[in-house]
N, C-alpha and C positions, 0 to 999 in steps of 0.2 A: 260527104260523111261515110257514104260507104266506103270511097277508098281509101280513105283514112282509117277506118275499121278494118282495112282488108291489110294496109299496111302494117297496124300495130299490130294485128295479128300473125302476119307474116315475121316479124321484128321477133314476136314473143314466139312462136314456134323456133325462130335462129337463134334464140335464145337458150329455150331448155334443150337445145341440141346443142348449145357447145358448150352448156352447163351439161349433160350427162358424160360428151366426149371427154371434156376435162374429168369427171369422176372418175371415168374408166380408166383414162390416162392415170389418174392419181392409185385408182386401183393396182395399176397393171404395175406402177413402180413401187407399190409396198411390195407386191409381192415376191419382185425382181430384187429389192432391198431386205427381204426376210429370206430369200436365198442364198443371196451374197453372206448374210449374217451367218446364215446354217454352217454354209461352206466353211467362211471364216471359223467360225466357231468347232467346228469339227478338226480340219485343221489343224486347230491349236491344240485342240485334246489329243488329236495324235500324238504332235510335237510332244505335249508334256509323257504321255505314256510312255514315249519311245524314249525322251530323257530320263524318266520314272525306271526302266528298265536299263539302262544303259548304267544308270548309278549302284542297281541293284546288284548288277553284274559288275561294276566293278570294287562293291563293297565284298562281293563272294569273292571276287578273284583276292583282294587282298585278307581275308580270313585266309583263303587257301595257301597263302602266301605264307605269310605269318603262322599258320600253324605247321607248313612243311620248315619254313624257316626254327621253329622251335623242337622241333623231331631231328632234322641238322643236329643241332644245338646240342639236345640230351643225345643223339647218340654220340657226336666227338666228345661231349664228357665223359660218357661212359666209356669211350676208345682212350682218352686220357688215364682215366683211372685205372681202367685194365692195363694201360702200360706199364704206369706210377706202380700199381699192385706188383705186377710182372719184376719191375725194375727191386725194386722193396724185398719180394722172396729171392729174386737173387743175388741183392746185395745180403741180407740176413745167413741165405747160404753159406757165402763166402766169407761171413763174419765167425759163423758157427765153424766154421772149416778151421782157418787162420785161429780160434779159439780152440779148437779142441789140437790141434798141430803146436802151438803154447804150452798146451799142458803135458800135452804127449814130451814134448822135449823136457818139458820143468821136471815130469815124474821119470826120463830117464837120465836126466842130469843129477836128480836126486839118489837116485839107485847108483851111478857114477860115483859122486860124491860119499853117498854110506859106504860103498865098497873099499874107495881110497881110504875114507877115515879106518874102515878096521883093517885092513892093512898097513898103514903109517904108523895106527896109535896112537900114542904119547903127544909125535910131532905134531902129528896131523891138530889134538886139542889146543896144544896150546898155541899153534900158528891161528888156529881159531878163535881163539879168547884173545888174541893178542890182535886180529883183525875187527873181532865186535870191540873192543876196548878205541883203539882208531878210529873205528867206525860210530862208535858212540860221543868221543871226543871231537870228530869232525861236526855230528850233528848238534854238539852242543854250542859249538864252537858260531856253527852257522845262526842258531837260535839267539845266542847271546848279540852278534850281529844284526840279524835282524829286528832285535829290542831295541838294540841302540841306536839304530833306525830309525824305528819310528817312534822313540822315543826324540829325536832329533826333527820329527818331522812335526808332534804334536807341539816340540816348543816353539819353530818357525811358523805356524798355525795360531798358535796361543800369543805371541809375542806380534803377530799380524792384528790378532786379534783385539788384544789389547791398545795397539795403537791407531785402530782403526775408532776405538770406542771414546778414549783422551780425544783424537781430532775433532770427534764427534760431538763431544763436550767442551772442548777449546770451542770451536765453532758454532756452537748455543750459547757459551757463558759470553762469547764477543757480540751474537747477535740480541743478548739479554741486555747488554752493556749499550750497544749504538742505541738500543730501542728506548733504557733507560736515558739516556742523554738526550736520544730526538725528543721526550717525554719535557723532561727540565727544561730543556730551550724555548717548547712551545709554550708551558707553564710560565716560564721567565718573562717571554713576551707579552703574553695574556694578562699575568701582571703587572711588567709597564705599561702595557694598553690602560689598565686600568687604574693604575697610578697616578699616570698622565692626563687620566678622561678628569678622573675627580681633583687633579690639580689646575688642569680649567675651570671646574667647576665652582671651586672656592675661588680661586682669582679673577673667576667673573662676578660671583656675589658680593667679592668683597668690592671690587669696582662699583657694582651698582649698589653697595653700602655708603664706599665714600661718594658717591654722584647724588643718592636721596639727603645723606649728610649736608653735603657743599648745597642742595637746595633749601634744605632745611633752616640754615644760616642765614641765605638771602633771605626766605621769607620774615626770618627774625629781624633781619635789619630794615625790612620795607615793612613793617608792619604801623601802620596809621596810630597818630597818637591822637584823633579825637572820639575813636573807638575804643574797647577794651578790648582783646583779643588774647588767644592763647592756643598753643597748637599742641594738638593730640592726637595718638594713632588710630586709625581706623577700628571700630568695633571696639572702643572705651568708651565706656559710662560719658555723657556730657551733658551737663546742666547748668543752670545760674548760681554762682557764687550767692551765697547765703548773705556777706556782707560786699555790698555795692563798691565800696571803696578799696577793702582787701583787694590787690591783683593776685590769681593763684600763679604761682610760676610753672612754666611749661618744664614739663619731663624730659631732661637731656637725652637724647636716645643715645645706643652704644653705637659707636662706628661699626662696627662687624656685622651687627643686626642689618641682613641684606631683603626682610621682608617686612615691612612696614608703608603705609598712606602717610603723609602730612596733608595736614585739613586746619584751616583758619576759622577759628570757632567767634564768636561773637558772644562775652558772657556778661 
């Protein structure tokens, strides 16, 4: 017993020794695994700060961009415009120049002109009245032509016009016209459709008029003579004859009547 005591006690001492070894061990690798994490974890936070800043930096660089890009911009318009401007006062210049060198000749042409006329005289007016008179004759001349113009041109317009409006109307009154005809045809049909239905329909009633008829007959002729009998249509009054030996005589029915029973009564 004792060394049995001594074993199980030795057993159980080897026990919580490599139950503590294994805790430590379990210790030792949390710890080793909450390092790795840190590390890890750090790491990443760098990564993203340094990505964090790298975007930041390149969102500045492209504002920087874009707004040198836009100072560009306004100032070669501004350089355009100062050209345009530039361009504009010196053409206006040179308009005023050629404009007032215009006038300068018209008002020495004029003084020209007065001078020859009171010199000439006489000549001089009536060569003058006789050139406004030409010159008025040419302008009328042109005018009346240009009336007759477009007076030529509104009737080829008008006469366009007009014919374009008759086609327009031929080509309705035709499409009024097939539409009226496609109309009557289907109509026409529709009625011999239905012409035709109820021409069946009476030559079927009338068949099964003479077929109730032609049975009608036979039962007259097989009717038993030690009975009295008498045939009547379905839904008529039927009772005993009042006198026993009177026979009533059966009601001829009309051949055409294509809805009627026969029934052999007993009276």
């Amino acid at each position: 017993q004792a060394g049995w005591r001594g074993h199980g006690g030795r057993k159980s001492a080897r026990d919580l020794r490599e139950a503590k070894r294994q805790h430590e061990l379990n210790k030792a690798a949390v710890r080793i695994q909450a390092g790795w994490r840190g590390l890890s974890g750090r790491k990443l936070a760098g990564d993203l700060r340094e990505q964090k800043r790298q975007k930041e930096h390149g969102a500045a660089v492209r504002i920087q961009a874009g707004w040198r890009g836009l100072g560009g911009r306004k100032s070669a318009r501004e350089l355009r415009e100062e050209k345009l401007q530039q361009e504009l006062n010196g053409a206006a210049v040179r308009i005023q120049a050629g404009w007032r060198g215009l006038r300068g000749r018209k008002s020495a042409r004029d003084l020209r002109e007065a001078k020859r006329k009171q010199e000439t005289g006489a000549a001089t007016t009536i060569q003058a009245s006789w050139r406004g008179s030409r010159g008025r004759k040419s302008y009328a001349d042109l005018r009346e032509a240009q009336r007759k113009e477009n007076e030529a041109a509104a009737t080829r317009i008008q006469a366009g016009w007009r014919g374009h409006r008759a086609r327009k109307e031929h080509r309705q009154l035709r499409e009024v016209k097939e539409t009226n005809e496609a109309a009557a045809k289907i109509q026409a049909g529709w009625r011999g459709r239905r012409a035709r239905k109820t021409y069946a329909e009476l030559q079927s009633a009338r068949m099964q008029a003479q077929k109730r008829d032609a049975e009608l007959r036979a039962l007259q002729s097989r009717r038993p003579e030690s009975s009295e009998f008498r045939v009547v249509r379905r839904g008529t009054d039927v009772g005993r004859s009042a006198s026993p030996k009177k026979k009533a005589k059966p009601k001829k029915p009309k051949p055409d009547d294509a809805y009627f029973d026969v029934i052999l009564v007993r009276v």
